[in-house]
N, C-alpha and C positions, 0 to 999 in steps of 0.2 A: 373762312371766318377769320377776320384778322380785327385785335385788340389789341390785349398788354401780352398776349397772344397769338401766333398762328398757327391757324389749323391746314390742312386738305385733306378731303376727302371724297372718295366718287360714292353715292349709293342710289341706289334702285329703290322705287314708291313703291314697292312690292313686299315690303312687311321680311324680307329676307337678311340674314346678318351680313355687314362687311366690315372687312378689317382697318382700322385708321392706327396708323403710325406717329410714333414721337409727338403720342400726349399720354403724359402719366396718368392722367386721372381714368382715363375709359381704353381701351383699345379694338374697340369692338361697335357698330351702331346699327341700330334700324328702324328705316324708315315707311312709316303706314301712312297714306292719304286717307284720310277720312272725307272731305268735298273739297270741291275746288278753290278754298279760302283755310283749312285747317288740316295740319298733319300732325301726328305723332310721333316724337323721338322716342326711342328705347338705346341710353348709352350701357354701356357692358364693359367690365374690366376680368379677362378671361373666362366669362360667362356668368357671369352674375351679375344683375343688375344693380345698375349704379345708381339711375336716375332717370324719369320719364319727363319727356317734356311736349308739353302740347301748347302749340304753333296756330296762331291766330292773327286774319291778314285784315283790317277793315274790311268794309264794303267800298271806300274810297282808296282803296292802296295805302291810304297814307301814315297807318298805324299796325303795330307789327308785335303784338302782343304773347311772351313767352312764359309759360305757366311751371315750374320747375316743380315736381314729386320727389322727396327723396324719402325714402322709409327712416321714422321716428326723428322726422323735421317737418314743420310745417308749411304748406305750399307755400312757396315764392314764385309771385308775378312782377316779370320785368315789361314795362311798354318801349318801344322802340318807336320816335320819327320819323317817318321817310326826310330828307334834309339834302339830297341831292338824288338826279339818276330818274330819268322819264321813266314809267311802269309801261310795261311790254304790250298790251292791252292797251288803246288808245292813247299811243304812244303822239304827244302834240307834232311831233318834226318828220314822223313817217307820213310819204303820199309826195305827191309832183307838185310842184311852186314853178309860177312862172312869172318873171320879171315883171312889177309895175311899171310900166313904161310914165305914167302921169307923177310918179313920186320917186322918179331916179334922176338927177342930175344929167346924167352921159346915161338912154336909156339902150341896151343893148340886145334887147328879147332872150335876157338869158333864162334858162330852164334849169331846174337840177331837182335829184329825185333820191328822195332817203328810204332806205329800208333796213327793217330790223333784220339782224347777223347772227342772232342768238348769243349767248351769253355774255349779256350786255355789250355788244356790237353792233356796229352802222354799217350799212352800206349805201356811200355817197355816187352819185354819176351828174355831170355835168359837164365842164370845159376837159377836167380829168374826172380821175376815180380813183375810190382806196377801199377799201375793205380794214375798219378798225376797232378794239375797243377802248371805251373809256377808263384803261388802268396807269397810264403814264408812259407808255412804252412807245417808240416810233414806229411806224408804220408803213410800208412803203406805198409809191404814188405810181399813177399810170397816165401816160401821156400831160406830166405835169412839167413846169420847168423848175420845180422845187422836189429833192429825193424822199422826202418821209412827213409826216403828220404825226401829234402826239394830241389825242384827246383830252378835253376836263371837263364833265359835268357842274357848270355851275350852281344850277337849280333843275327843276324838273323842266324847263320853258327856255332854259338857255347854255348855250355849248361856246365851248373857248376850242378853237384849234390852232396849233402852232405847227409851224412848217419852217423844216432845215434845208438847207444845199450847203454842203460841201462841210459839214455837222456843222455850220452856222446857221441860228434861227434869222429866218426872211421875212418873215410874215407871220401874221396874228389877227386871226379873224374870231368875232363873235356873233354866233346865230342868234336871236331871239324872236320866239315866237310869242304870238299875243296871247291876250289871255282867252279868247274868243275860238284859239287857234286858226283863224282864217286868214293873219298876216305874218309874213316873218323878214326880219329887219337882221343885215349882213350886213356890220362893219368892218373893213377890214385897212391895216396900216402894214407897211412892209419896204423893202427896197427889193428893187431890181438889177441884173446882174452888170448894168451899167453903174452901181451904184444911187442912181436916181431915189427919190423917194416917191410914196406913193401913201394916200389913203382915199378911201373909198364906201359909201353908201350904197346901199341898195335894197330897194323893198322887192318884194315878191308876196303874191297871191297865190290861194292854194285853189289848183287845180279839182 
């Protein structure tokens, strides 16, 4: 959880306590699923409770609603956005895309194939392959001629990837997938290690 604060913490849907470190206010939490869209926090500050809080996801993903209990205050609910970051579940960029041959310039029959990595991570395969997530971090590359990737979720329907060789960025692609999910449009601008430049289009349909 990161705001005017940050937190981490691991815990288990099992209603069981764990411990969370260097936050004054609770140091202690647990977590109960009640369905698959709502859960319960219980924070604790050496075993007392602090504050409950019940966890409410749309039916669309896209609202993220936190109901705050404290004893002798009265409820406070905060609404949350979703405002970037594909939801895992009918994730638009997961599944096989194969090159439009009829809407690409230089049509190449390329293929490449996303899957989700868990904790909000890709797994890309195509020309090369990366295993990444969307936090800002590099990532390294397999059989690529550029060493790393840095993820950015622009929206829920579009990905920014930057790519370094030799810690200078080469390249900068953006996916965007339609809104229908059935098409997704790769632009990508960069040099080559000749120096050359390069930019490039390319549609793809989903498999």
């Amino acid at each position: 959880m990161s705001g005017e604060s940050h937190i981490d913490f691991l815990v288990k849907k099992d209603g069981h306590e764990s411990a969370v470190a260097g936050n004054p206010a609770f140091n202690q939490v647990e977590l109960r699923r009640i369905d698959k869209r709502q859960s319960e926090v219980t924070e604790k500050k050496d075993g007392a409770v602090v504050s409950t809080l019940r966890v409410k996801i749309s039916a669309d993903g896209d609202e993220l609603r936190v109901t705050t209990t404290r004893r002798g205050h009265a409820d406070m609910p905060t609404v949350w956005t979703r405002s970037g970051g594909a939801k895992v579940s009918g994730d638009p960029m997961a599944g096989e895309w194969r090159e439009d041959r009829g809407k690409t310039r230089m049509a190449q029959g390329l293929r490449v194939k996303f899957e989700a990595a868990g904790n909000n991570g890709v797994h890309f395969e195509g020309e090369f392959s990366y295993t990444a997530r969307f936090d800002g971090r590099q990532y390294d590359l397999v059989n690529s001629r550029n060493d790393t990737v840095t993820l950015q979720l622009v929206d829920a329907r579009t990905v920014d990837a930057f790519y370094q060789r030799d810690n200078r960025q080469t390249e900068k692609e953006r996916w965007v997938v339609s809104a229908d999910h059935q098409m997704m449009t790769l632009t990508s601008i960069g040099t080559f290690e000749t120096g050359q430049h390069m930019a490039e289009k390319l549609v793809f349909k989903r498999q």
